[in-house]
N, C-alpha and C positions, 0 to 999 in steps of 0.2 A: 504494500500500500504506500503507494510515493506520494508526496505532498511537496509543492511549493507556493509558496506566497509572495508576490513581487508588489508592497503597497506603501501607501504614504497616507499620514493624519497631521495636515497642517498645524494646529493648535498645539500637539505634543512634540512635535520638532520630529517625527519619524517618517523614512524613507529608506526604505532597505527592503533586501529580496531575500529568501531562505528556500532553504532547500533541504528535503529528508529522502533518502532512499527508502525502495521496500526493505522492512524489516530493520532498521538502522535505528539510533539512537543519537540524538544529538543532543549537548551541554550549549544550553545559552548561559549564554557568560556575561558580565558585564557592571559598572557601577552604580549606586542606587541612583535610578531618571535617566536610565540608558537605554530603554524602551522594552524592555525585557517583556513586564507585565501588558504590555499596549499590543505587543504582537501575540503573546496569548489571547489577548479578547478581542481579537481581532479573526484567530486561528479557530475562537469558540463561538466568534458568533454574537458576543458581550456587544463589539464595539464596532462602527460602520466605517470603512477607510475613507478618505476625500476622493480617493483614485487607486485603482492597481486589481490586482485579480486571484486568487487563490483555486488552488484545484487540488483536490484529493481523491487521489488513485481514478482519475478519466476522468474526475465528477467537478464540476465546477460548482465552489462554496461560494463565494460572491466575484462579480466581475462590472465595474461602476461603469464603463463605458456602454456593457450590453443590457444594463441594466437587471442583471442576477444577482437575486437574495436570495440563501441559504437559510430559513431560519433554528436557533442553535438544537433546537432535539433532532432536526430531521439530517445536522452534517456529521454524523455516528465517530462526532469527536466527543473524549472524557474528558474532562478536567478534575485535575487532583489537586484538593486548592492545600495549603499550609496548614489551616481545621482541617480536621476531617468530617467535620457538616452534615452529619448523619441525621436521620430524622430522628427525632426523641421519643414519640410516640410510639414508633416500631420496634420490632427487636430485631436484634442483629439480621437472622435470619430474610428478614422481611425487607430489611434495607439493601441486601444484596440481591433479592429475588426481583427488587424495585423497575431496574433498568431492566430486564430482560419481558417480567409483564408490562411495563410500558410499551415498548415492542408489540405485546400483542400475543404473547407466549401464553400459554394456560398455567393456570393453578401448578400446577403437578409437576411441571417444565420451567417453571420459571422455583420452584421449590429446589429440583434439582441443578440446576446451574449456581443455587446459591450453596447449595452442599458441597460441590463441585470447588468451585473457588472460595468457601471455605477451608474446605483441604490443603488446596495449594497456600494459604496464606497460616497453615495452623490455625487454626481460630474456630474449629469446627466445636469444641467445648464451650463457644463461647454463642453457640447459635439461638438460645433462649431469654439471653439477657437483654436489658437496654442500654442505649449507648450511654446514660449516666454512673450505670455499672462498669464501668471499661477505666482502664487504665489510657495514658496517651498513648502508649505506643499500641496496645489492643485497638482501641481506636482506629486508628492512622489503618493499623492490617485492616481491620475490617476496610475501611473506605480503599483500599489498595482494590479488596475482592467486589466489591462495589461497583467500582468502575470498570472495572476485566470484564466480570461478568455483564455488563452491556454489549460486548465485545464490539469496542471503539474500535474505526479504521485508525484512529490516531491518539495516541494517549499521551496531555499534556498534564506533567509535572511541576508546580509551582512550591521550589522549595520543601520537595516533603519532607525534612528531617527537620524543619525550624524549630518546630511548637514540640520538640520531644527532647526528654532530656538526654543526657550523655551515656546512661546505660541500657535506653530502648533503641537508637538510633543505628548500632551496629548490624541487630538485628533485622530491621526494616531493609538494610543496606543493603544486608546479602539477599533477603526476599527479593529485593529490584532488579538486582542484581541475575535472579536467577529467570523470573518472570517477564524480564526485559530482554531477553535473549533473541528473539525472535520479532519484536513486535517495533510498530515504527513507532517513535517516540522523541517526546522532546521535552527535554527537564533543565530548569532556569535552577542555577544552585549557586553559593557561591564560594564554595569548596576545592579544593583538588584533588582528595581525596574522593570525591563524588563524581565527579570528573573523569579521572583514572578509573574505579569501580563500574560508573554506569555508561559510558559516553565512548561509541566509536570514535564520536567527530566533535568537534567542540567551535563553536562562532561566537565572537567576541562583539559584543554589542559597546559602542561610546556616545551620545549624541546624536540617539536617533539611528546613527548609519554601523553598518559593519564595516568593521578596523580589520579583521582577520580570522579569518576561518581554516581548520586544518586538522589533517589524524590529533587525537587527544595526546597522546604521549609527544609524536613533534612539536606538536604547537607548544605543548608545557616546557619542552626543553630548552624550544628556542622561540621566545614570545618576541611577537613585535609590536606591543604595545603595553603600556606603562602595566594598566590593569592586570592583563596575562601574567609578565611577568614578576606584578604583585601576590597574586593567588599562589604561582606556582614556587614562592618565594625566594626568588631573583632581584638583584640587582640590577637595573637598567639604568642606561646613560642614552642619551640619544645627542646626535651631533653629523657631520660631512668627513667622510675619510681623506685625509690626508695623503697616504701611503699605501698598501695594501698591508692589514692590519693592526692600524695607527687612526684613531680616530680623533678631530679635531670636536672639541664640547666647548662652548661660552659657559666662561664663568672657572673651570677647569684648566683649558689647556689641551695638551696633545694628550691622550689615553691609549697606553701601548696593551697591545694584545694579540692573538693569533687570529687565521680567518675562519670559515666551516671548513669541514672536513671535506664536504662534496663541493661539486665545481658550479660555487654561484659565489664568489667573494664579492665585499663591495669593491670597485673601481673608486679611486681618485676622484671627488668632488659629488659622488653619491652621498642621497641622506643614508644615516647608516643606524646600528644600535650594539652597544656594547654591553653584554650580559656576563655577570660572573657572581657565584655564590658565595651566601654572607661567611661559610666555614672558610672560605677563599682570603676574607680581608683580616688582615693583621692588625691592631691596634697598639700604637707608641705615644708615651707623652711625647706635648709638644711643649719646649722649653727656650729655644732659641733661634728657631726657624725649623726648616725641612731635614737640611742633610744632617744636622749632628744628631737627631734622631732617628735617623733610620737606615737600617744595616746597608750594609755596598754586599754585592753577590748578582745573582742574574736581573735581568732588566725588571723592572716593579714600576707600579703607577703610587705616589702617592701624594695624598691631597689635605691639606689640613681644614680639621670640621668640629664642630661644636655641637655635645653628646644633648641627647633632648629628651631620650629616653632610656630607661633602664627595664629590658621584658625579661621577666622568670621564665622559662622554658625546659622544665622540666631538669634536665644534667647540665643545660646551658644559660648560660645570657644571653639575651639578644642586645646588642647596641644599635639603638637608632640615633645617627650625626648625621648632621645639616652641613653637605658642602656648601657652596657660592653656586653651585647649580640645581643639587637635587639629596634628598635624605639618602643613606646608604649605609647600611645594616653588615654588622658583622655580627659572628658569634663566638663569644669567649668562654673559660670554665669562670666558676665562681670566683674561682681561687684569682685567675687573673684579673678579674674585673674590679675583685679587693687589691691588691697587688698595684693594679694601677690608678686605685682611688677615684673611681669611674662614679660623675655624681652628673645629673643634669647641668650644663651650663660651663662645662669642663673641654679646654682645650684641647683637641687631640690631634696624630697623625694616621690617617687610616693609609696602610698599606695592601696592594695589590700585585702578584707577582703578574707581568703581562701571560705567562703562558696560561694562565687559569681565566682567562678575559677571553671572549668569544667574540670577534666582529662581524656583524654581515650586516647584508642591506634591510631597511628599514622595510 
């Protein structure tokens, strides 16, 4: 069941085209007002575009030019919202049975389809209760086998692991994970871990428009846009190469580093983007300028910046320092963070060896 949508909503500033294969699974991605939510209700039916046209699987959902409306029960799209919005009145049972008798299914048929995706989501012990009975994450399963069992052409995911706390959310994961398998779909999260788990493909929404779309594991490796490779928690400088893997950054200077591995390097006066991980940057007090702080040895970037943040992470620190162009994270142990008396508002010198720096084109 392929879907694409090519539309625009003047008022919310969006104008972008998406695309899902049969069967596929794709990660909207994107900052909060990045239209993430407008192409959902757009994709359900919620919300009318100014212009553009939507088709799923041959069938055309709305198209403003020919003057086709979809309206949203009859475009055998799910939406799985953040709640899981269950009716209160019913019980579990009945709320799954819901989509399939709206259909038009009988008593007996629409009983079994909700037994059915019960099973598959575990929750079959749970077919008697009401949904004020339910835990979140019971919940969420039920509304998982809710939707399935409509059996949507296209199943949109709106954040489902938000509204659940940190020891129901694994399990939900692997559910999607394993139920996703096959089915076309499209999940707005804003994780990387959800991303990797759920997501063939992953499109990065900014401003309305798509910044970049791509396999979920490439595009995480090497992001070319700030967000990306915020999520996939990367370092990113953006700037014009210089050299061939020498990028020039305002505000910084020349940024040394290698190119990709495959044959796409930037050229000479391309916009470019230089990615390297935060275990990557070294941090030195700063005392007296650059060089008497920082070791001589193979080629390194470094840049002096002002610490703004101190993050717990588990075994680590995370240091967020404010260059003159852009924040940029390292990760230290405890011990050194003590060590170097690492406090908000504190001088430093962030090192980078160039061969751990990745340049390619933007």
């Amino acid at each position: 069941m392929s879907f694409r949508m090519d539309a625009s909503v003047r008022d919310r500033g969006l104008e972008a085209a998406l695309d899902v294969r049969d069967g596929e699974t794709v990660a909207l991605l994107g900052p909060n007002g990045a239209g993430k939510s407008t192409l959902f209700a757009l994709a359900a039916g919620l919300l009318r575009a100014d212009a553009g046209r939507a088709v799923l699987d041959g069938r055309t959902l709305f198209d403003g030019s020919a003057g086709i409306w979809v309206p949203p029960h009859a475009r055998g799209v799910a939406l799985l919202a953040q709640e899981p919005l269950l009716f209160p009145h019913l019980t579990v049972l009945d709320n799954v049975a819901f989509g399939p008798r709206a259909e038009g299914a009988s008593r007996k048929a629409g009983r079994q389809a909700a037994e059915h995706w019960l099973g598959e989501v575990d929750a079959v012990a749970l077919a008697d209760r009401r949904p004020a009975q339910l835990s979140g994450g019971q919940a969420q399963r039920v509304a998982v086998a809710r939707a399935l069992a409509a059996a949507p052409r296209l199943l949109l995911l709106d954040e489902p692991f938000a509204a659940l706390d940190v020891a129901a959310a694994p399990a939900l994961r692997r559910l999607l994970r394993r139920v996703l398998a096959d089915r076309t779909a499209l999940v707005i999260t804003h994780e990387a871990l959800d991303a990797h788990m759920l997501a063939d493909r992953v499109v990065v929404l900014d401003g309305g428009r798509v910044v970049e779309e791509g396999p979920t594991a490439e595009l995480l490796e090497r992001p070319r846009s700030r967000f990306a490779a915020g999520l996939a928690g990367l370092n990113f400088l953006e700037g014009r190469t210089t050299a061939p893997g020498r990028l020039h950054v305002e505000g910084l200077g020349d940024v040394f580093g290698t190119g990709p591995a495959e044959a796409d390097p930037a050229l000479p006066g391309d916009d470019a983007v230089a990615v390297f991980r935060p275990a990557d940057v070294a941090v030195y007090p700063s005392r007296s300028g650059l060089a008497p702080d920082v070791p001589q040895g193979s080629p390194r970037n470094a840049w002096r910046a002002v610490v703004e943040e101190l993050e717990p992470r588990g075994p680590q620190v995370r240091v967020h320092a404010a260059t003159p162009r852009a924040t940029v994270v390292a990760d230290l142990t405890p011990a050194s963070a003590a060590e170097l008396d690492l406090v908000p508002g504190a001088v430093v010198v962030l090192v980078a060896k160039a061969a751990a720096v990745t340049v390619y084109p933007a």
